[in-house]
TIKE-241267 format. One record per residue: y, z, x of N, C-alpha, C in turn; residue number from 1; residue in three letters. Coordinates in steps of 0.2 Angstrom, whole numbers, plus 2048, in hexadecimal, padded with zeros to 3 digits. Each point is the difference from the previous one (the first is absolute). Example, Ala and Ser with C-alpha at 12.3 -4.5 7.8 and 13.67 -1.06 7.14 Angstrom:
// TIKE-241267
REC  n.py  n.pz  n.px  ca.py  ca.pz  ca.px  c.py  c.pz  c.px    k    r
REC   7E4   827   842    806    800    7FC   806   800   804    1  ala
REC   805   7FC   7FE    806    801    804   805   803   7FC    2  ser
***
This chain:
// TIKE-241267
REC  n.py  n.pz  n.px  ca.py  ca.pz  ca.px  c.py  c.pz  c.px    k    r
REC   7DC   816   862    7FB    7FB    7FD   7FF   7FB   805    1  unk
REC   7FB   7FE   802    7FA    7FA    803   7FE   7FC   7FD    2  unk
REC   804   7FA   7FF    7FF    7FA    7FC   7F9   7FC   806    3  unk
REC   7FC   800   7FF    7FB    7FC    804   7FF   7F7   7FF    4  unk
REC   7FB   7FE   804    801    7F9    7FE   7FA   7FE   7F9    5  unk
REC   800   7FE   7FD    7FC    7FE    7FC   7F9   800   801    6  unk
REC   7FC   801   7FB    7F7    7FE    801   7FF   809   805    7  unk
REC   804   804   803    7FC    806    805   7FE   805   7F7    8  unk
REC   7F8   7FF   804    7FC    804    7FA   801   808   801    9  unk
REC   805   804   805    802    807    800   806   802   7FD   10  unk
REC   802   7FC   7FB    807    802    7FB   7FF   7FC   7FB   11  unk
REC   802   807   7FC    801    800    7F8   804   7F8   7FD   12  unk
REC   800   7FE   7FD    805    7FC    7FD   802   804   7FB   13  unk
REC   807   7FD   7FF    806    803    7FB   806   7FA   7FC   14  unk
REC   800   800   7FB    804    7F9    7FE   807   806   7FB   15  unk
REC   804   7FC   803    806    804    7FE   807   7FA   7FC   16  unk
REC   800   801   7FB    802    7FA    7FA   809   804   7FE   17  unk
REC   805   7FB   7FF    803    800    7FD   7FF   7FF   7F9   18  unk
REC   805   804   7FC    800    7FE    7FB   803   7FB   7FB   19  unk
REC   808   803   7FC    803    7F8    7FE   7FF   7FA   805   20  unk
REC   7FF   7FB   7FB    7FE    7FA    803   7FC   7FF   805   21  unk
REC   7FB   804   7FF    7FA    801    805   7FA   7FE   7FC   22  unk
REC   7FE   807   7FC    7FC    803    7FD   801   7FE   7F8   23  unk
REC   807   802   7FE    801    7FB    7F9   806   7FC   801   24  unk
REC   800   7FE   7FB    808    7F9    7FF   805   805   801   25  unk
REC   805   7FE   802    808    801    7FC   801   808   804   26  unk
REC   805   802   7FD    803    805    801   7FC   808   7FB   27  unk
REC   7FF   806   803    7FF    804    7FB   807   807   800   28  unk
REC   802   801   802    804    806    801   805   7FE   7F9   29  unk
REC   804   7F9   7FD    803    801    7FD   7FC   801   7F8   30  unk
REC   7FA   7FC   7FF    7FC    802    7F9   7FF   809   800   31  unk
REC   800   804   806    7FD    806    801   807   803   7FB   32  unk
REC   806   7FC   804    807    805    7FD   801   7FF   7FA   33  unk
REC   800   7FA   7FD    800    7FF    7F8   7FA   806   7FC   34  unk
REC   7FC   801   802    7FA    801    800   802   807   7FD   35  unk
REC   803   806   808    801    807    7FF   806   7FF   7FE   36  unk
REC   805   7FC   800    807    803    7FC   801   7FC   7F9   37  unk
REC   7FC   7FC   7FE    801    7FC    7FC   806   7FD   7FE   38  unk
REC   804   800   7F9    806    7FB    800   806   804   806   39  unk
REC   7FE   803   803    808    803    806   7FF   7FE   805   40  unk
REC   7F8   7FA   803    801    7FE    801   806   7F8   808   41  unk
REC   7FD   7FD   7F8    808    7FA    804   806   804   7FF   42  unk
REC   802   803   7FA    808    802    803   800   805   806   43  unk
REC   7FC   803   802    7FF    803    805   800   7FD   808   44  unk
REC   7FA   7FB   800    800    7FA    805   807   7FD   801   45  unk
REC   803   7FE   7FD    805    7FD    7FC   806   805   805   46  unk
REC   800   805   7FF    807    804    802   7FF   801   806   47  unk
REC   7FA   801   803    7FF    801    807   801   7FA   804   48  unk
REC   801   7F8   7FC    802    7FD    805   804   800   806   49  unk
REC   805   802   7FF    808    801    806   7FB   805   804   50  unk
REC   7FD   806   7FF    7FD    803    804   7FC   7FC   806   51  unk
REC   7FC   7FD   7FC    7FA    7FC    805   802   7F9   803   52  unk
REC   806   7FE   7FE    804    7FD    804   802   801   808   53  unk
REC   804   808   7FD    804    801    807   7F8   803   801   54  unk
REC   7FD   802   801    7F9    804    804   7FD   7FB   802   55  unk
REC   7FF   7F8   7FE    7FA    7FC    803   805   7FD   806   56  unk
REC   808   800   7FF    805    7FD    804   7FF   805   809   57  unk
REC   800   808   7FD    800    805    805   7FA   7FF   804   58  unk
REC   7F8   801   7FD    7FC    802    7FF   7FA   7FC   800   59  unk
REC   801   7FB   7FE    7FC    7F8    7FB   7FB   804   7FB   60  unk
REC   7FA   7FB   802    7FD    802    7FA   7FE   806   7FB   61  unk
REC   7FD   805   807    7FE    805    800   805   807   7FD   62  unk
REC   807   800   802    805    802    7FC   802   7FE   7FA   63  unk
REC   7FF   7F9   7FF    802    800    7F6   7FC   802   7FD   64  unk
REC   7F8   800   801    7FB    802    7FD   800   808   800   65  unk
REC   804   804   805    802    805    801   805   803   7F9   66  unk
REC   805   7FC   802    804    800    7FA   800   801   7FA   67  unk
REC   7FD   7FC   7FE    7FD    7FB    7F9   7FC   807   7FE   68  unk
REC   7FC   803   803    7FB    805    7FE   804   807   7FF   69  unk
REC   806   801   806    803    806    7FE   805   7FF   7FB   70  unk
REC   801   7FC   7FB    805    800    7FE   7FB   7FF   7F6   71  unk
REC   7FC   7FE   803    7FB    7FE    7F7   7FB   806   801   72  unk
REC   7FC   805   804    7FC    805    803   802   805   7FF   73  unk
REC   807   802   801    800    808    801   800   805   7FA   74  unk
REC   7FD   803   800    7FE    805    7FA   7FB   7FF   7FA   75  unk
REC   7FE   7FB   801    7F9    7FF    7FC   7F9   804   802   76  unk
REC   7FE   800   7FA    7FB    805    801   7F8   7FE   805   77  unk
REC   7FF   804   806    7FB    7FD    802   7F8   800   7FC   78  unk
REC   802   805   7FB    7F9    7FF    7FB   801   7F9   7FE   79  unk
REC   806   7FD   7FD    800    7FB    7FD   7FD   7F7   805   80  unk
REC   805   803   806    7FC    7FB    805   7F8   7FF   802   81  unk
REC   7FD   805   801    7FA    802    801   7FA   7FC   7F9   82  unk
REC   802   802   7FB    7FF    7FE    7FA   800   7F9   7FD   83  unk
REC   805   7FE   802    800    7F8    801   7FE   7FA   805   84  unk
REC   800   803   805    801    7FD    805   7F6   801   801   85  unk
REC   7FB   804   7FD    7F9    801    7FF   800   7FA   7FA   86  unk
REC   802   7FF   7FC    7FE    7FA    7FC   803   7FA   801   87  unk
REC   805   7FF   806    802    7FB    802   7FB   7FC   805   88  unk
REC   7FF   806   803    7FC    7FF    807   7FA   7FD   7FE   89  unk
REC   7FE   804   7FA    7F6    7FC    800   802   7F9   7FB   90  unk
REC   804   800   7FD    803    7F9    7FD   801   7F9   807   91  unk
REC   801   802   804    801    7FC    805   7FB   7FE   802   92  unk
REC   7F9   803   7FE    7F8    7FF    805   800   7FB   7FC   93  unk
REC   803   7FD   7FA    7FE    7F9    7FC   805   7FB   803   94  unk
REC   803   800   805    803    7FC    803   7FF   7FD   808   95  unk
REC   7FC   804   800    7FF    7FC    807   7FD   7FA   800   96  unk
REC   802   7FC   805    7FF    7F9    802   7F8   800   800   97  unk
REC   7FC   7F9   7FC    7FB    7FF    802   7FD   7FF   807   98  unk
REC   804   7FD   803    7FF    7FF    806   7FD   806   806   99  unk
REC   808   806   7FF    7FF    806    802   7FA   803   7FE  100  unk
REC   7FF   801   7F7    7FD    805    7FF   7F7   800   805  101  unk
REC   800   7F7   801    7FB    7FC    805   7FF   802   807  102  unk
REC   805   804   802    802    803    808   7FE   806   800  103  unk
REC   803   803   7FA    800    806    7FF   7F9   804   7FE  104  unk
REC   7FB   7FB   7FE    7F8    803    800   7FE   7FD   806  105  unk
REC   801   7FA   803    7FF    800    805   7FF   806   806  106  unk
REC   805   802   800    800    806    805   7FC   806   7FE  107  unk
REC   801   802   7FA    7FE    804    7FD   7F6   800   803  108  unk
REC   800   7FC   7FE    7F8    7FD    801   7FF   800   809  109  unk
REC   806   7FF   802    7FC    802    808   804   805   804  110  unk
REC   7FF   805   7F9    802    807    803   805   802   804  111  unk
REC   807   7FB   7FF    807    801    804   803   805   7FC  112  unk
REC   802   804   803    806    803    7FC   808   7FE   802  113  unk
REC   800   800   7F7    807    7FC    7FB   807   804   800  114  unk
REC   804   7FF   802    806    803    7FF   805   7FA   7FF  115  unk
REC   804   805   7F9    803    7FB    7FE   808   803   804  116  unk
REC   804   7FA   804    807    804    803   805   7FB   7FA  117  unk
REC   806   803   7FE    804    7FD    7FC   808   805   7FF  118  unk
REC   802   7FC   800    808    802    800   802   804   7F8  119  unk
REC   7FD   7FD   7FB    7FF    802    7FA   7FD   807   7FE  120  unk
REC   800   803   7F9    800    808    802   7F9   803   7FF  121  unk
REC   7FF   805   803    7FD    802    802   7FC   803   7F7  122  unk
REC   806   802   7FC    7FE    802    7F7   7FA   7FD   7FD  123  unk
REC   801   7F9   802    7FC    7FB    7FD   7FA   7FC   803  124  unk
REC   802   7FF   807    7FD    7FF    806   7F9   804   800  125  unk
REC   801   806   800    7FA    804    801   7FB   801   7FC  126  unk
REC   801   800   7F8    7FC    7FF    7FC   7FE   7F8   7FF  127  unk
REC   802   7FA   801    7FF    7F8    801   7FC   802   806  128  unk
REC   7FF   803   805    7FC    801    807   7FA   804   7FD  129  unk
REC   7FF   803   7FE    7FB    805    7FF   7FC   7FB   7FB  130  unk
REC   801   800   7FB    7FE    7FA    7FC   7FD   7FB   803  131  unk
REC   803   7FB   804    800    7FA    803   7FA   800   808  132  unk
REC   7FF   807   800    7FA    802    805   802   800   808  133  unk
REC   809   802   801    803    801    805   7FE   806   805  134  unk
REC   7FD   802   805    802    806    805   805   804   7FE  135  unk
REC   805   7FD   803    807    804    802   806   7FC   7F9  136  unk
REC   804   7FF   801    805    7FF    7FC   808   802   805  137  unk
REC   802   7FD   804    809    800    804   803   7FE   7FC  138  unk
REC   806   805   7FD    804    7FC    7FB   806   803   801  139  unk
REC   806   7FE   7FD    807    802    7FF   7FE   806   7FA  140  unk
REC   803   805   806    800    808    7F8   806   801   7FE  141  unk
REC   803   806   7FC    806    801    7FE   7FE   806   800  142  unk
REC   807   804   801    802    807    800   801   802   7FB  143  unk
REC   7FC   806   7FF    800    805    7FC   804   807   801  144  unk
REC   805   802   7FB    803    808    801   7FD   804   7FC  145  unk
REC   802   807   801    7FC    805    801   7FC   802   7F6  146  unk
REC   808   7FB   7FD    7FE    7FF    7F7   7FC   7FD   801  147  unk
REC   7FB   7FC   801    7FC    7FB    7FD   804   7F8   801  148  unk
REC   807   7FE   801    802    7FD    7FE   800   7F9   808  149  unk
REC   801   7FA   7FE    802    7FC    807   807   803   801  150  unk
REC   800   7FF   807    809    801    804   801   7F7   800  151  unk
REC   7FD   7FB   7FF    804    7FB    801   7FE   7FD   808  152  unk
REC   7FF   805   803    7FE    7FD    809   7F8   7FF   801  153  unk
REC   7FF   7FC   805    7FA    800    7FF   7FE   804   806  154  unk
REC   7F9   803   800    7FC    804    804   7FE   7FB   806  155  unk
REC   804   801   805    7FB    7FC    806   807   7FB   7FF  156  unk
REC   7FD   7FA   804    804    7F7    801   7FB   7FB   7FC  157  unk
REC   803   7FC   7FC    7FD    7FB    800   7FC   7FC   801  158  unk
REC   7F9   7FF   7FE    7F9    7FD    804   804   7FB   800  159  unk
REC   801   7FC   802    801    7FA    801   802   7FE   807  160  unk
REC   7FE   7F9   805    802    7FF    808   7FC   802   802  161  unk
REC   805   803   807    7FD    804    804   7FE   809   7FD  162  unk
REC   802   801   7FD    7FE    806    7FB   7FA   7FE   7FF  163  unk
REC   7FD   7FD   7FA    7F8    7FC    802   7FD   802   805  164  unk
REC   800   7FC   806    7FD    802    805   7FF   805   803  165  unk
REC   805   805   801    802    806    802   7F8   805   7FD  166  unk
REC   804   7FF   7F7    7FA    806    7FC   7F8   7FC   802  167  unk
REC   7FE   7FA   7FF    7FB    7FE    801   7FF   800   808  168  unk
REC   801   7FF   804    7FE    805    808   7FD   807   7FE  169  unk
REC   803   803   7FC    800    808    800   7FA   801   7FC  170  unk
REC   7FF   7FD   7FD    7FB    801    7FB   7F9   7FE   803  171  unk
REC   800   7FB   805    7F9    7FE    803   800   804   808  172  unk
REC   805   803   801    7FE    806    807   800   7FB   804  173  unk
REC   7FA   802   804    7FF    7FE    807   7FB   7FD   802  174  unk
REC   7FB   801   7F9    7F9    7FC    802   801   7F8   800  175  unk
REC   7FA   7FD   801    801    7F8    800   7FE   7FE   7FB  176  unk
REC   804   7FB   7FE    7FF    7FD    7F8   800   7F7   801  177  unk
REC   7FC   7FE   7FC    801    7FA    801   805   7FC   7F7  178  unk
REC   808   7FF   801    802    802    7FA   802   7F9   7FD  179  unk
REC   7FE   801   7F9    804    7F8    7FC   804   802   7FD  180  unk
REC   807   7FD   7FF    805    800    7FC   805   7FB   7FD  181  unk
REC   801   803   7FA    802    7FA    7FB   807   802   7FD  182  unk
REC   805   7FA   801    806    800    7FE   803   7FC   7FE  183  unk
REC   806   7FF   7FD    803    7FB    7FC   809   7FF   800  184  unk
REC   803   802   805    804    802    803   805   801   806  185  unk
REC   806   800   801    801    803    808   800   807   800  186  unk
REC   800   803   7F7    7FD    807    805   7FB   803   801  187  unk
REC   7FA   7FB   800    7FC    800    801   7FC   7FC   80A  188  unk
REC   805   7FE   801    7FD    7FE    808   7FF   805   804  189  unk
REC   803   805   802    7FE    804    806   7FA   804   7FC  190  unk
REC   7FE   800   7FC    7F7    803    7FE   7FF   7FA   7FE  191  unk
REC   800   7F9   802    7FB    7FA    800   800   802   808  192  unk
REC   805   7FF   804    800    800    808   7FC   804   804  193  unk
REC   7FD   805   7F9    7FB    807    805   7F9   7FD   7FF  194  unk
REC   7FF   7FB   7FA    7F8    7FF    7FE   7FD   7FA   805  195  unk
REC   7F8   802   801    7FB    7FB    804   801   7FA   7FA  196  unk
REC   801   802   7FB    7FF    7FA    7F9   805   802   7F9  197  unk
REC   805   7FC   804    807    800    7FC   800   7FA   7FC  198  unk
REC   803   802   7FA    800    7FB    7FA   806   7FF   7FC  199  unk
REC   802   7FA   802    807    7FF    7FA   800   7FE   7F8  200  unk
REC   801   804   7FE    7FD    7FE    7F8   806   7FC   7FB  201  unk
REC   7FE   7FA   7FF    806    7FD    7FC   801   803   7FC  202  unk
REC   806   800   7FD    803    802    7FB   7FD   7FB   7F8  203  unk
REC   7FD   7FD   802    801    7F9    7FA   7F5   801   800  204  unk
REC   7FE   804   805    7FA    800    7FF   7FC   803   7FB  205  unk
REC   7FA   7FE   7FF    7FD    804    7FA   7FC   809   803  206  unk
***
């Protein structure tokens, strides 16, 4: 990728948005798990604490939320994920930030192509993306065995950091782009650090 300087009329623009606390308020991964496991749940969350303890100690963030997931995840059915995770996802097009939603037609109207990159999963994400009039969609997957069922691990490393950057590099090649990016965190800097028009999004913003 060819991040160029601003205003050259020979490159596409591309605006590439986090999500939690980007695009809508708060957190989404934990209403997702209430969500597909219903009351199992917090005792579940709940048990995998000492797990995601010693794994954020090891590992930091990116392993307790490894943890957390293989220890509430495995063996649930991916119909069932799929199946909720589609009506979570277009639920969440009623939450995006007024402000965003104001970016997000922005661009749209000058013909950028939208990609949303998010550490969050990809069950839910994808359908919220396709609704919400995303291009592409980068998102944390999970693995599937050979039953239908999650193993607990996730497919790939967590979007998050320099993960982020890495998949969104990949995703815009080699051609020159002139690219805006919106984020609301630290793991979101190293894809603010690539954009001609890098944006920190308050938390506390509408």
């Amino acid at each position: 990728m060819n991040i160029v300087p601003a205003g050259d009329p020979d490159r596409p623009g591309v605006a590439a948005f986090d999500f939690d606390g980007t695009l809508v308020p708060g957190d989404s991964l934990a209403p997702f798990l209430h969500r597909l496991l219903g009351s199992r749940a917090l005792p579940a969350i709940g048990a995998s604490a000492p797990a995601m303890l010693a794994a954020y100690r090891h590992a930091g963030r990116d392993g307790a939320k490894a943890a957390l997931l293989a220890r509430i995840l495995a063996g649930v059915e991916v119909d069932a994920v799929e199946r909720h995770g589609r009506s979570y996802g277009l639920g969440l097009c009623r939450r995006i930030r007024p402000g965003m939603r104001q970016r997000l037609e922005w661009h749209h109207r000058s013909g950028h192509r939208l990609i949303l990159v998010s550490a969050s999963l990809a069950a839910y994400l994808e359908p919220f993306g396709a609704a919400a009039g995303f291009d592409e969609v980068i998102a944390t997957r999970l693995e599937v065995n050979a039953s239908g069922r999650l193993t607990g691990r996730l497919l790939g490393a967590n979007v998050r950091g320099q993960e982020k950057a890495l998949r969104l590099r990949a995703a815009l090649g080699d051609r020159p782009v002139e690219l805006w990016a919106y984020g609301d965190s630290a793991g979101d800097t190293e894809m603010l650090a690539m954009a001609n028009h890098p944006s920190r999004v308050s938390r506390r913003s509408r």
